[in-house]
TORDRENPA-682710 format. One record per atom (N, C-alpha, C): x, y, z; residue number from 1; residue in three letters. Coordinates in steps of 0.1 Angstrom, whole numbers, plus 5000, padded with zeros to 4 digits. Layout:
% residues N
     xx     yy     zz   pos   code
      X      Y      Z   NUM    ala
...
END
This chain:
% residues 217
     xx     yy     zz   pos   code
   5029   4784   4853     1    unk
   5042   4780   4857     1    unk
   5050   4792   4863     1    unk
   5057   4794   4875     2    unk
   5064   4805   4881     2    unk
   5073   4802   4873     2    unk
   5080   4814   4874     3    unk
   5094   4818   4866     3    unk
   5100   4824   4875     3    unk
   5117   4826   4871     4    unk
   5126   4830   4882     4    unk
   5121   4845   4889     4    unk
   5112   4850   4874     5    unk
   5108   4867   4883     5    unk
   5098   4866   4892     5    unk
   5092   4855   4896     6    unk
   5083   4858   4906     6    unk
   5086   4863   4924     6    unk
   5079   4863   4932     7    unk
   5086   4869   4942     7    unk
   5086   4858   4952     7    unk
   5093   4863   4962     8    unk
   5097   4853   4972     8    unk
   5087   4865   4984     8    unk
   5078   4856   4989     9    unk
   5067   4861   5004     9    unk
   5066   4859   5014     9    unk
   5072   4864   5024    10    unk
   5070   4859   5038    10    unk
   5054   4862   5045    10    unk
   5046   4853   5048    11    unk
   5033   4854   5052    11    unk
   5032   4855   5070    11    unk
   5032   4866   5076    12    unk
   5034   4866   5087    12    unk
   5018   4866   5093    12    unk
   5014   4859   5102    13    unk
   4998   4855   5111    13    unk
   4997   4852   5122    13    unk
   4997   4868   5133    14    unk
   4999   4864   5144    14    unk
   4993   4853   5150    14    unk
   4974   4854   5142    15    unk
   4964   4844   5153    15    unk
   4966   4830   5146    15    unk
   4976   4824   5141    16    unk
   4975   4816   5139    16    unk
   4979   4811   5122    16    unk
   4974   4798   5118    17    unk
   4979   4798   5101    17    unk
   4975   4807   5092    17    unk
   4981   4812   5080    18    unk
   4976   4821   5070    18    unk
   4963   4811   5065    18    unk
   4952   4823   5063    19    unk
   4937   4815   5065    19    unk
   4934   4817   5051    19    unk
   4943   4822   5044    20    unk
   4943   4824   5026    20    unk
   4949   4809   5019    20    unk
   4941   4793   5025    21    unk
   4946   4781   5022    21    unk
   4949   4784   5003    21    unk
   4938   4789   4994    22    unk
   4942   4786   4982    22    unk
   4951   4797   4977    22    unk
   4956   4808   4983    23    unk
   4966   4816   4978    23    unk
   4984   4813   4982    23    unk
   4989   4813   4978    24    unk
   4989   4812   4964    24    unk
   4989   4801   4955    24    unk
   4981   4802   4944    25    unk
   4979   4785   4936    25    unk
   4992   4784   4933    25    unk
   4995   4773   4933    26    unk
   5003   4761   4922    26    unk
   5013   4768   4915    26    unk
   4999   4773   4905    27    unk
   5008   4781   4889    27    unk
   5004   4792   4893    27    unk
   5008   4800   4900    28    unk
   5005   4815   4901    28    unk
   5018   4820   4894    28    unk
   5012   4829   4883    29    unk
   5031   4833   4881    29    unk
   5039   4846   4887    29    unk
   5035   4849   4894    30    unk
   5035   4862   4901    30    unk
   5047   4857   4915    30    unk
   5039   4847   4928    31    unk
   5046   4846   4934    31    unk
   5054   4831   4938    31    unk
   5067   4829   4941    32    unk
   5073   4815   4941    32    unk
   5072   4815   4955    32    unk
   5088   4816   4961    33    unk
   5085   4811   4973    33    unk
   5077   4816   4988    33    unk
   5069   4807   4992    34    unk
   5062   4815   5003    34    unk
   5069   4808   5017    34    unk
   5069   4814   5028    35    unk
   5076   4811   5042    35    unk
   5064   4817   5055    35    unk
   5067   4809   5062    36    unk
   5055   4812   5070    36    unk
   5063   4817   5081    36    unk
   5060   4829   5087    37    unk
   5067   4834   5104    37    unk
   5056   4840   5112    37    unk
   5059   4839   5127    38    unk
   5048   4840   5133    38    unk
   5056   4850   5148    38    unk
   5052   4855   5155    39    unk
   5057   4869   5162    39    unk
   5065   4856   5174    39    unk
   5078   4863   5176    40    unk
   5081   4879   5175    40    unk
   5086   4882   5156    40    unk
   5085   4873   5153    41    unk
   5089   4876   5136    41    unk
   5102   4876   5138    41    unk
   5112   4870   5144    42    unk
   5124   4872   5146    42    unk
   5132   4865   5133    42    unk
   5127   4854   5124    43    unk
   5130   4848   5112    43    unk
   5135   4859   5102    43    unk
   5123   4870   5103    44    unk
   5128   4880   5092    44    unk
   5140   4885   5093    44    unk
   5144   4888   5104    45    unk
   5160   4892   5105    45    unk
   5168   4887   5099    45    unk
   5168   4872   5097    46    unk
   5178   4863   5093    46    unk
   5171   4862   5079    46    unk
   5160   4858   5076    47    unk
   5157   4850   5062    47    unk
   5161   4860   5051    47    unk
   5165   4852   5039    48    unk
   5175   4857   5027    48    unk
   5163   4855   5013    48    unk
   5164   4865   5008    49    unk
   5155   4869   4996    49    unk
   5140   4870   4998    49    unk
   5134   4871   5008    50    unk
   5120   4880   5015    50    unk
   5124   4887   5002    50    unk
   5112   4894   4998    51    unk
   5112   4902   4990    51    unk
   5099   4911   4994    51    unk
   5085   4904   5003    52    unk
   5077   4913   5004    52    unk
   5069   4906   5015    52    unk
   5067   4910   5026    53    unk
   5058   4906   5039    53    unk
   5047   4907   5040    53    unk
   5039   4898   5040    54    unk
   5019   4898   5045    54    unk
   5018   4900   5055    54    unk
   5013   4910   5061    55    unk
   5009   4904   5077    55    unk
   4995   4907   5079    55    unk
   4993   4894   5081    56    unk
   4976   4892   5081    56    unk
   4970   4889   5096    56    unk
   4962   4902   5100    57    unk
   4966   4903   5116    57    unk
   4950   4912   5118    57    unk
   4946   4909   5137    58    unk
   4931   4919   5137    58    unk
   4937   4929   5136    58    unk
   4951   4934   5146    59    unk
   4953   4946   5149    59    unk
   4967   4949   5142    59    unk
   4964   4954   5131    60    unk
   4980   4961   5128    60    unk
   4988   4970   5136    60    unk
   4983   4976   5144    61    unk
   4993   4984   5156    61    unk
   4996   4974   5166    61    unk
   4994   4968   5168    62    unk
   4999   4960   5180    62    unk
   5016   4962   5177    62    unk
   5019   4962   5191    63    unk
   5037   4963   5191    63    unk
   5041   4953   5190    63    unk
   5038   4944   5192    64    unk
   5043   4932   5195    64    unk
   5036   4919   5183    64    unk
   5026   4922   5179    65    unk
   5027   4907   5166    65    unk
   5022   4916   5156    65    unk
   5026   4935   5158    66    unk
   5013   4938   5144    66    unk
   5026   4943   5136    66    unk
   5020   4953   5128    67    unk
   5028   4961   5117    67    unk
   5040   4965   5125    67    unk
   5042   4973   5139    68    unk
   5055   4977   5141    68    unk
   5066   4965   5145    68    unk
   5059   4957   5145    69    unk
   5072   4945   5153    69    unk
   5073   4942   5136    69    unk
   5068   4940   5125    70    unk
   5072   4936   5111    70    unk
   5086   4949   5109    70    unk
   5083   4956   5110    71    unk
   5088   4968   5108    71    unk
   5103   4970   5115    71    unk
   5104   4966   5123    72    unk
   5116   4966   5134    72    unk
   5124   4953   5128    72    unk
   5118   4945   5124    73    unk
   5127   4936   5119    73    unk
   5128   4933   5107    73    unk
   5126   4941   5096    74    unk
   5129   4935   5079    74    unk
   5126   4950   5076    74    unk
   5132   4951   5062    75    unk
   5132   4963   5052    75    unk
   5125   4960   5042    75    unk
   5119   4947   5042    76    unk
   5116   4943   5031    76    unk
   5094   4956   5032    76    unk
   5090   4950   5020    77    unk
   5077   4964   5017    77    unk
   5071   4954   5022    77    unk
   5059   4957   5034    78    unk
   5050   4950   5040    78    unk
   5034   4955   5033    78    unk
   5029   4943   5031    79    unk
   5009   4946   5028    79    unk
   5004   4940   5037    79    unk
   4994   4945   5047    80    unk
   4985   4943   5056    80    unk
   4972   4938   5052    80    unk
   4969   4927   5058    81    unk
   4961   4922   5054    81    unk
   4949   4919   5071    81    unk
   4938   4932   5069    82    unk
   4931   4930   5082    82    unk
   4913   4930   5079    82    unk
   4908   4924   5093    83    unk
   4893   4928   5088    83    unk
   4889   4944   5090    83    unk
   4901   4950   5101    84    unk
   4896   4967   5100    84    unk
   4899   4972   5093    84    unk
   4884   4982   5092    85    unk
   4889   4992   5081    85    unk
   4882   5004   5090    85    unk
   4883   5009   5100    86    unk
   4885   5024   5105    86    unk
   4898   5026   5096    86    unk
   4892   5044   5095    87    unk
   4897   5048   5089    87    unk
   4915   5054   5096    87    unk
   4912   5056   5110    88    unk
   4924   5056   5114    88    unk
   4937   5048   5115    88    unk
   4927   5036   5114    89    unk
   4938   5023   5114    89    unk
   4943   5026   5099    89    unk
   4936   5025   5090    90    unk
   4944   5025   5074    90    unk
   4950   5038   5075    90    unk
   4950   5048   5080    91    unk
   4961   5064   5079    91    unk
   4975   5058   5087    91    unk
   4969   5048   5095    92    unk
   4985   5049   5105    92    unk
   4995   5036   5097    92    unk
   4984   5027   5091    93    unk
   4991   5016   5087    93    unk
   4998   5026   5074    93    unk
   4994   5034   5067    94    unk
   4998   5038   5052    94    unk
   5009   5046   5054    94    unk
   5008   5054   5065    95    unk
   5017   5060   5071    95    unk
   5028   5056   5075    95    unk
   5030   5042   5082    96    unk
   5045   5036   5078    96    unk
   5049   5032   5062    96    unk
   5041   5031   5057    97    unk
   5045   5029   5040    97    unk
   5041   5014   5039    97    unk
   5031   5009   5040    98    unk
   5023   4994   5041    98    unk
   5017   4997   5034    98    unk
   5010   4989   5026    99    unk
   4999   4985   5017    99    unk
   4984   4978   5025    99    unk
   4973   4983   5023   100    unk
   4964   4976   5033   100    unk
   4949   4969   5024   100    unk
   4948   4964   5025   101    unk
   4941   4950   5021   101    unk
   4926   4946   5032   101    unk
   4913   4951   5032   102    unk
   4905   4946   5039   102    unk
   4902   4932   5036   102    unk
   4901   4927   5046   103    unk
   4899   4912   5049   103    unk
   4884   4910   5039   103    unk
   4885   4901   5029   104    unk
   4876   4901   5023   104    unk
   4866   4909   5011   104    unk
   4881   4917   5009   105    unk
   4878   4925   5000   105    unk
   4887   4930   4985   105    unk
   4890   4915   4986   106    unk
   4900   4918   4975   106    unk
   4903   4896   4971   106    unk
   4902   4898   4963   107    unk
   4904   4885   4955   107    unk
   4921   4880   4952   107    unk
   4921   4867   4946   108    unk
   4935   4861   4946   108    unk
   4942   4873   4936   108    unk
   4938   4875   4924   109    unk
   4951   4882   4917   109    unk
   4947   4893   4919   109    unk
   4939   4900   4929   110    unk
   4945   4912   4934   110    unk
   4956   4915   4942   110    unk
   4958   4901   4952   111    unk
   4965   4903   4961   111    unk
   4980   4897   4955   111    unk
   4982   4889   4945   112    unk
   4989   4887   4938   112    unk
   4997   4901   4931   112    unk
   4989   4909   4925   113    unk
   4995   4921   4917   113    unk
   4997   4933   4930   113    unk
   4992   4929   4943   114    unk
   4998   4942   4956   114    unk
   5010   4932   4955   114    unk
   5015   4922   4957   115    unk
   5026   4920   4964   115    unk
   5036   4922   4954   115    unk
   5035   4920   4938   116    unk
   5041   4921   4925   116    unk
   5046   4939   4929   116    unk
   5033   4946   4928   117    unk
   5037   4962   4930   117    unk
   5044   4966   4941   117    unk
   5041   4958   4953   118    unk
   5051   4963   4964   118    unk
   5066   4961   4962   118    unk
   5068   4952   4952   119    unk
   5085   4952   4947   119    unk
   5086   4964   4942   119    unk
   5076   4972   4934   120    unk
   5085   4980   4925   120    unk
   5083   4993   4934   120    unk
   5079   4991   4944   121    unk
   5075   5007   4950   121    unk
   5061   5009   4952   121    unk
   5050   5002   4947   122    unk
   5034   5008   4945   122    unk
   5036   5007   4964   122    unk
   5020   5014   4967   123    unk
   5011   5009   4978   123    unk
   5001   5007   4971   123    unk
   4994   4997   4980   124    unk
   4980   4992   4971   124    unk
   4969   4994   4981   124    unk
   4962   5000   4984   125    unk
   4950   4999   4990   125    unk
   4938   4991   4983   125    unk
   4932   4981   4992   126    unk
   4915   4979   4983   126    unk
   4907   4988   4983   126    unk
   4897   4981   4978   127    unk
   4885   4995   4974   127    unk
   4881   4998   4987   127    unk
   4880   4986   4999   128    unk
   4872   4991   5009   128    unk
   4882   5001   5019   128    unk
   4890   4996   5014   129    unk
   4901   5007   5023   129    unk
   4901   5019   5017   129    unk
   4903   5020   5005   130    unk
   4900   5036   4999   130    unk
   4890   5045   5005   130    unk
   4880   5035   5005   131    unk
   4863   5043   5007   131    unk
   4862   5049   5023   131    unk
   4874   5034   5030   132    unk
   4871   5040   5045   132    unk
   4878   5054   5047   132    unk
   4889   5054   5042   133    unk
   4903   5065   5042   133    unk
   4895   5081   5038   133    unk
   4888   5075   5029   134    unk
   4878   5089   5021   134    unk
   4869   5095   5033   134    unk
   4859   5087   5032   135    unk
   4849   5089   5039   135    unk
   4856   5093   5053   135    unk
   4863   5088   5061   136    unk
   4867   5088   5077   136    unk
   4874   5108   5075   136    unk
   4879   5110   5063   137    unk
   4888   5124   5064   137    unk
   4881   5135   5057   137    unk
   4864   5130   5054   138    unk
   4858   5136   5048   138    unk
   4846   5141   5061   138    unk
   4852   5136   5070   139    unk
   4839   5140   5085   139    unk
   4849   5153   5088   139    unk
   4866   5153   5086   140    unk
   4877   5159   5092   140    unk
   4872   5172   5083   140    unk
   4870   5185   5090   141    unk
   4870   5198   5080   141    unk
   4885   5199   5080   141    unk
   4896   5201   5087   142    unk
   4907   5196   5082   142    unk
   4907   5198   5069   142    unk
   4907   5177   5069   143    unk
   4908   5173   5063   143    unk
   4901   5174   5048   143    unk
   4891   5181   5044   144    unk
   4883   5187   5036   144    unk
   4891   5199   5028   144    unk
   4896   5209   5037   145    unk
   4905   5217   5037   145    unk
   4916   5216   5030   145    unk
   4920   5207   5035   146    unk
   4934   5206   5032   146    unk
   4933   5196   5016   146    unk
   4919   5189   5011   147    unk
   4921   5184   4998   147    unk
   4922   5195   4990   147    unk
   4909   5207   4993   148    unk
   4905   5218   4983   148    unk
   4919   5227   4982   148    unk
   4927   5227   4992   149    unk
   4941   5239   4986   149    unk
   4952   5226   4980   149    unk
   4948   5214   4981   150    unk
   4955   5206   4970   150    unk
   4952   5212   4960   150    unk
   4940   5211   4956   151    unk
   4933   5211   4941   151    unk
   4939   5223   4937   151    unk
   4939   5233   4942   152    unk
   4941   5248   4939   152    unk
   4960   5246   4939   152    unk
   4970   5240   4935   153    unk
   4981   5239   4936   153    unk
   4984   5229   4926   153    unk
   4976   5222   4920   154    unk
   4977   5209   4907   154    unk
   4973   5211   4898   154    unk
   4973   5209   4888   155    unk
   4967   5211   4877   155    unk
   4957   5202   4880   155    unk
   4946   5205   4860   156    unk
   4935   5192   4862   156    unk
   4941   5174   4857   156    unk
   4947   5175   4851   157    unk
   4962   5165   4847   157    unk
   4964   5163   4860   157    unk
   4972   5167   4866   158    unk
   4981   5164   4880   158    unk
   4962   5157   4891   158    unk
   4958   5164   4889   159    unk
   4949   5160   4904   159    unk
   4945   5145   4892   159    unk
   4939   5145   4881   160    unk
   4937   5134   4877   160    unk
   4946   5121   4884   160    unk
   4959   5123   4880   161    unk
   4971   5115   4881   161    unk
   4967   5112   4899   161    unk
   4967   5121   4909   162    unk
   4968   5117   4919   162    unk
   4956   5109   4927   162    unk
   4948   5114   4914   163    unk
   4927   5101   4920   163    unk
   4939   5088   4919   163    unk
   4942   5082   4909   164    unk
   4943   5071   4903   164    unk
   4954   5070   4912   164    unk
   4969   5076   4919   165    unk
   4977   5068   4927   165    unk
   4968   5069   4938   165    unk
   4961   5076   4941   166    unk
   4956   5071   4955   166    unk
   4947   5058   4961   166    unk
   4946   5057   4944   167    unk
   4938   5038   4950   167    unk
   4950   5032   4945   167    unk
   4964   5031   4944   168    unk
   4975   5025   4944   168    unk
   4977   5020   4930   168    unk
   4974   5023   4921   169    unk
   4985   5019   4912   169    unk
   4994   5029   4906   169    unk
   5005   5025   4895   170    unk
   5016   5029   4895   170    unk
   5015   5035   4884   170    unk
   5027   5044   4880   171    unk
   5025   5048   4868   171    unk
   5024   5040   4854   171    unk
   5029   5028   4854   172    unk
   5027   5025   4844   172    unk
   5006   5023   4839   172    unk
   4997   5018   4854   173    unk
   4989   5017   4849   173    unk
   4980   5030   4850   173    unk
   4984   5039   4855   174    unk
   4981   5051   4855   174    unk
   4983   5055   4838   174    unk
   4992   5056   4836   175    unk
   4991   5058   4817   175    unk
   4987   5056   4811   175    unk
   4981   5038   4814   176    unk
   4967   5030   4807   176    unk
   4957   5041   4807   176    unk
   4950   5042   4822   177    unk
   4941   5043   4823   177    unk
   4940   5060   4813   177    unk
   4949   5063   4813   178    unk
   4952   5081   4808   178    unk
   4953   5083   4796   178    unk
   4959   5071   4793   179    unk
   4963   5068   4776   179    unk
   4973   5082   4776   179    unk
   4983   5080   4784   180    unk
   4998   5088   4782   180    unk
   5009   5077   4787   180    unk
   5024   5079   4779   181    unk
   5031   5073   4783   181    unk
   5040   5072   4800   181    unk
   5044   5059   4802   182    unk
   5046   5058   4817   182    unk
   5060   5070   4817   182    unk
   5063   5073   4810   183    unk
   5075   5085   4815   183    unk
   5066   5104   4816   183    unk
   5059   5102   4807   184    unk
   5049   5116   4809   184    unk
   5045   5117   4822   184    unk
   5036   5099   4829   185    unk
   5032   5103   4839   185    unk
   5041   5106   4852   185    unk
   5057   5096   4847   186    unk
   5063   5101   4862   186    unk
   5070   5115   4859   186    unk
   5069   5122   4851   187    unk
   5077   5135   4851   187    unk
   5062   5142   4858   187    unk
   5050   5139   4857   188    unk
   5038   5146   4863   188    unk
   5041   5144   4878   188    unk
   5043   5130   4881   189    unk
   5048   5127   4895   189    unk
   5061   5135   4901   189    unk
   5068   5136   4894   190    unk
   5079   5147   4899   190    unk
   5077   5155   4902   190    unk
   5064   5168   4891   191    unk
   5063   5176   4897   191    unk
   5050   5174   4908   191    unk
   5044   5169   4907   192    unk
   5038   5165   4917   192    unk
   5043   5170   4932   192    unk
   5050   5158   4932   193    unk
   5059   5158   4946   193    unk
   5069   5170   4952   193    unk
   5070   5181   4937   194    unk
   5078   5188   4938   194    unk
   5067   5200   4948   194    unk
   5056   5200   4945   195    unk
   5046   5212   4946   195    unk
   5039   5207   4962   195    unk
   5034   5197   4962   196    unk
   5031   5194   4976   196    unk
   5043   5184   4991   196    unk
   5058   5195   4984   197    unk
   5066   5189   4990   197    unk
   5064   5176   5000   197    unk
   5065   5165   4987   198    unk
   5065   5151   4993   198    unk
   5076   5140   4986   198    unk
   5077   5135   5003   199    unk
   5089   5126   4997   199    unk
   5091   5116   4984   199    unk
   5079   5110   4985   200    unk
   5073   5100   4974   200    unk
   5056   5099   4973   200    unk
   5056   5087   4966   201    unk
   5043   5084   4964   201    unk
   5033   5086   4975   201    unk
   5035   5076   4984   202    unk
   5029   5073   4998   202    unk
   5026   5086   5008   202    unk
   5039   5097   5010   203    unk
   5039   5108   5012   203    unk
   5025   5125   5003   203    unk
   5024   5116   4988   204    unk
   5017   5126   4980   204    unk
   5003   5120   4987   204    unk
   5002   5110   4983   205    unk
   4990   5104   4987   205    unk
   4986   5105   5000   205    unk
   4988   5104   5011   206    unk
   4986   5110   5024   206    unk
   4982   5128   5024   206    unk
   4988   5132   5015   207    unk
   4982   5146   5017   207    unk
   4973   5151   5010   207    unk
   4974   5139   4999   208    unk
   4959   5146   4988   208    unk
   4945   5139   4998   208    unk
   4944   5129   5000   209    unk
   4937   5125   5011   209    unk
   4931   5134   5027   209    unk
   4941   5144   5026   210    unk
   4942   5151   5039   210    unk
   4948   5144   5053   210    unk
   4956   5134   5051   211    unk
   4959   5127   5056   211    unk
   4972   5128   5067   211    unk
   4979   5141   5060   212    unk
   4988   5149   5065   212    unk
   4992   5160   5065   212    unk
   4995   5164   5073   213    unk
   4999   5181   5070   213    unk
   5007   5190   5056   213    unk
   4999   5203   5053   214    unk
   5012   5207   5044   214    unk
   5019   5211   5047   214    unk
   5030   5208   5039   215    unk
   5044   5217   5046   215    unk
   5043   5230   5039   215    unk
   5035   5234   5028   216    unk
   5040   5244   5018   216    unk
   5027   5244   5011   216    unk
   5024   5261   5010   217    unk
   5006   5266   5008   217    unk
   5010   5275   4996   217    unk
END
């Protein structure tokens, strides 16, 4: 049975109907109302209590029915939902602060618990999106580079902490997995962010990845 805390989801599908017929079930308790919009996504401007955007699309860069036309019109936290998984497509989609989801690679209450976490702040990547993100910045010597003077700047704690946000969960399940409490881990995140001057999560994660430049060696 949903309850008042579940979320309200706007499912945005350029090519056509959201092709996820059994998501969300009935009794999912996670999300309540879902709304369907379709490009130019101009609904989002207006619609009231969006709380988190699907956009289930080939090309998330498209201006016009992909991730930036979502973007232009709602503040609400968008998860991408595509069959690509180059790895440049997932650096540019993470890089606006999206959540990305390979098409077929992620089951009902996964996608259920990204759009729950995208309320509170998470990004969620799937597995296959992780592997592509890895592997695509692992051809980059860059990108190689720039993980190893992470590591030389974090502790073994801290680099732990940031394996585990970088496949997207949050501190509290980061603590699970650590068996430390969720306030140890975000004071680790603090300094974190403090050391690889980054804005937030999304910003740490991009750089441990090699994903973006350092500002500070």
């Amino acid at each position: 049975m949903r309850t008042s805390q579940s979320v309200s989801v706007a499912l945005a599908c350029p090519e056509g109907a959201w092709p996820h017929t059994g998501w969300p079930a009935p009794d999912d308790p996670c999300v309540g109302r879902t709304v369907r919009v379709t490009p130019p996504f101009e609904e989002l401007r207006t619609l009231r209590g969006v709380e988190v955007v699907l956009l289930r699309c080939e090309d998330p860069s498209d201006t016009a029915s992909g991730l930036p036309a979502v973007r232009e019109r709602t503040a609400a936290p968008v998860i991408v939902v595509s069959p690509r998984r180059d790895y440049r497509t997932i650096i540019e989609v993470f890089r606006a602060g999206a959540g990305y989801l390979v098409e077929g690679d992620h089951c009902a209450r996964m996608l259920s618990s990204a759009v729950v976490g995208a309320t509170a702040g998470h990004t969620c990547l799937s597995p296959a999106a992780c592997a592509a993100l890895r592997e695509g910045l692992r051809r980059l010597s860059e990108g190689g580079a720039a993980m190893e003077r992470l590591r030389t700047l974090l502790s073994p704690r801290e680099c732990q902490i940031m394996e585990l946000l970088s496949t997207g969960l949050g501190a509290k399940e980061i603590g699970l997995r650590l068996r430390l409490s969720e306030k140890t881990v975000r004071n680790n995140l603090s300094n974190i962010y403090a050391k690889l001057d980054a804005r937030g999560s999304t910003d740490a994660v991009l750089r441990w990845v090699g994903a973006a430049p350092m500002l500070r060696v």
